[in-house]
C-alpha positions, 0 to 999 in steps of 0.5 A, a space after each residue: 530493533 527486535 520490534 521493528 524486525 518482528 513487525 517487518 516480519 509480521 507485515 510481509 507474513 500478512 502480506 504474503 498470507 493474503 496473496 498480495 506481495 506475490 508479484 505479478 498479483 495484479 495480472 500485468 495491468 496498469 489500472 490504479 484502482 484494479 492494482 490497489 485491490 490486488 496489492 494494496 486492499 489486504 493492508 490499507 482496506 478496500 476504501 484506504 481505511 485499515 482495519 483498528 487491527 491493521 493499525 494496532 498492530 502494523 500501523 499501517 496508515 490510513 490513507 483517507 486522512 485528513 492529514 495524508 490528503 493535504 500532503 499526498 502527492 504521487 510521488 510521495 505514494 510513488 515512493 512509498 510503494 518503491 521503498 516501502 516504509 521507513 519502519 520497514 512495516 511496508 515491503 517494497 514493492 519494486 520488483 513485485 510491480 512495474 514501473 508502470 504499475 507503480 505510476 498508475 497505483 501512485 497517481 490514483 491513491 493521490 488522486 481525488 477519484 480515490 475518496 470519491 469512491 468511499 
Protein backbone atom coordinates (compact mmCIF):
# COMPACT_ATOMS: atom_id res chain seq x y z
CA UNK A 1 0.00 0.00 0.00
CA UNK A 2 2.95 2.65 0.82
CA UNK A 3 4.25 1.58 -2.67
CA UNK A 4 1.42 2.26 -4.62
CA UNK A 5 0.77 5.47 -2.59
CA UNK A 6 4.53 6.80 -3.08
CA UNK A 7 4.41 6.01 -6.58
CA UNK A 8 0.97 7.92 -7.04
CA UNK A 9 2.84 10.37 -5.29
CA UNK A 10 5.82 10.39 -7.54
CA UNK A 11 3.72 9.98 -11.19
CA UNK A 12 1.71 13.24 -10.34
CA UNK A 13 4.86 15.05 -8.84
CA UNK A 14 6.57 14.15 -12.43
CA UNK A 15 3.40 15.09 -13.99
CA UNK A 16 2.72 18.42 -12.16
CA UNK A 17 7.17 19.08 -12.32
CA UNK A 18 6.65 19.16 -16.22
CA UNK A 19 3.56 20.92 -16.42
CA UNK A 20 1.41 18.50 -18.12
CA UNK A 21 -1.54 17.85 -15.50
CA UNK A 22 -1.96 21.55 -15.30
CA UNK A 23 -5.27 21.68 -16.43
CA UNK A 24 -5.96 23.85 -19.40
CA UNK A 25 -2.07 22.63 -20.67
CA UNK A 26 -3.23 21.93 -23.81
CA UNK A 27 -4.63 25.80 -24.33
CA UNK A 28 -8.57 24.60 -25.26
CA UNK A 29 -7.81 22.70 -28.19
CA UNK A 30 -9.31 19.56 -29.21
CA UNK A 31 -6.59 18.43 -31.64
CA UNK A 32 -5.37 14.68 -30.64
CA UNK A 33 -2.00 15.10 -31.54
CA UNK A 34 -1.56 18.58 -30.12
CA UNK A 35 -3.21 17.32 -26.48
CA UNK A 36 -0.97 14.14 -26.51
CA UNK A 37 2.21 16.44 -26.29
CA UNK A 38 0.98 18.80 -23.88
CA UNK A 39 -0.46 16.15 -21.72
CA UNK A 40 0.47 12.96 -22.45
CA UNK A 41 4.35 13.37 -24.28
CA UNK A 42 6.15 14.15 -20.46
CA UNK A 43 5.09 10.24 -19.16
CA UNK A 44 4.45 8.27 -22.63
CA UNK A 45 7.58 9.91 -24.98
CA UNK A 46 6.67 12.05 -27.90
CA UNK A 47 6.33 8.85 -30.17
CA UNK A 48 4.15 6.77 -27.05
CA UNK A 49 7.62 5.11 -26.34
CA UNK A 50 8.30 6.06 -22.23
CA UNK A 51 11.61 6.49 -21.46
CA UNK A 52 13.69 2.76 -19.52
CA UNK A 53 13.46 5.30 -16.60
CA UNK A 54 9.77 6.21 -16.99
CA UNK A 55 9.04 2.30 -17.11
CA UNK A 56 11.30 1.49 -14.18
CA UNK A 57 9.94 3.58 -12.10
CA UNK A 58 6.16 4.59 -12.78
CA UNK A 59 5.59 1.88 -15.17
CA UNK A 60 4.25 3.83 -17.29
CA UNK A 61 3.19 1.90 -20.48
CA UNK A 62 4.32 1.83 -23.83
CA UNK A 63 1.76 2.78 -25.92
CA UNK A 64 3.64 1.44 -29.57
CA UNK A 65 3.24 -2.17 -28.15
CA UNK A 66 2.39 -4.82 -29.99
CA UNK A 67 0.59 -6.06 -27.51
CA UNK A 68 -1.63 -2.75 -26.52
CA UNK A 69 -2.33 -2.02 -30.45
CA UNK A 70 -3.92 -5.27 -31.01
CA UNK A 71 -6.51 -4.31 -28.21
CA UNK A 72 -6.46 -0.73 -28.02
CA UNK A 73 -9.67 1.02 -28.80
CA UNK A 74 -10.90 4.47 -28.06
CA UNK A 75 -12.59 3.74 -25.54
CA UNK A 76 -10.49 1.75 -23.84
CA UNK A 77 -7.60 5.04 -24.05
CA UNK A 78 -10.89 7.09 -23.36
CA UNK A 79 -11.21 5.44 -20.06
CA UNK A 80 -7.74 5.28 -19.28
CA UNK A 81 -7.53 9.18 -19.49
CA UNK A 82 -11.18 9.48 -17.32
CA UNK A 83 -10.03 7.23 -14.57
CA UNK A 84 -6.51 7.21 -14.64
CA UNK A 85 -4.81 3.95 -14.04
CA UNK A 86 -5.69 1.07 -11.65
CA UNK A 87 -2.45 1.51 -10.01
CA UNK A 88 -3.55 4.93 -9.56
CA UNK A 89 0.55 5.54 -11.51
CA UNK A 90 -1.70 7.55 -13.80
CA UNK A 91 -3.92 10.61 -12.38
CA UNK A 92 -7.14 11.31 -13.90
CA UNK A 93 -7.27 13.59 -16.22
CA UNK A 94 -10.95 14.30 -16.10
CA UNK A 95 -11.59 17.78 -14.82
CA UNK A 96 -7.88 18.92 -16.28
CA UNK A 97 -9.33 18.03 -19.68
CA UNK A 98 -12.85 18.46 -21.65
CA UNK A 99 -14.96 15.97 -22.49
CA UNK A 100 -13.98 16.78 -26.11
CA UNK A 101 -10.45 16.98 -25.33
CA UNK A 102 -10.65 13.56 -24.20
CA UNK A 103 -12.52 11.87 -27.20
CA UNK A 104 -9.93 13.72 -29.79
CA UNK A 105 -6.63 12.41 -27.33
CA UNK A 106 -8.44 8.71 -27.15
CA UNK A 107 -9.45 8.46 -30.51
CA UNK A 108 -5.86 9.57 -31.99
CA UNK A 109 -3.71 7.56 -29.43
CA UNK A 110 -5.87 4.36 -30.70
CA UNK A 111 -5.70 5.54 -34.11
CA UNK A 112 -3.21 3.94 -36.93
CA UNK A 113 -1.76 8.02 -37.66
CA UNK A 114 -0.24 7.57 -34.04
CA UNK A 115 2.63 4.92 -35.12
CA UNK A 116 2.36 6.43 -38.52
CA UNK A 117 4.31 9.33 -37.14
CA UNK A 118 7.27 7.22 -35.53
Amino acid sequence: MVRVALGASLALGACLALGACKADASDGSVEGPKIFETMCAACHGPTGKPTAAMVARLNVRDLTSPELRARVTPELVEKQVRKGSDNKLMPALEGALTDAQIKAVAAYVASPAFLDRQ
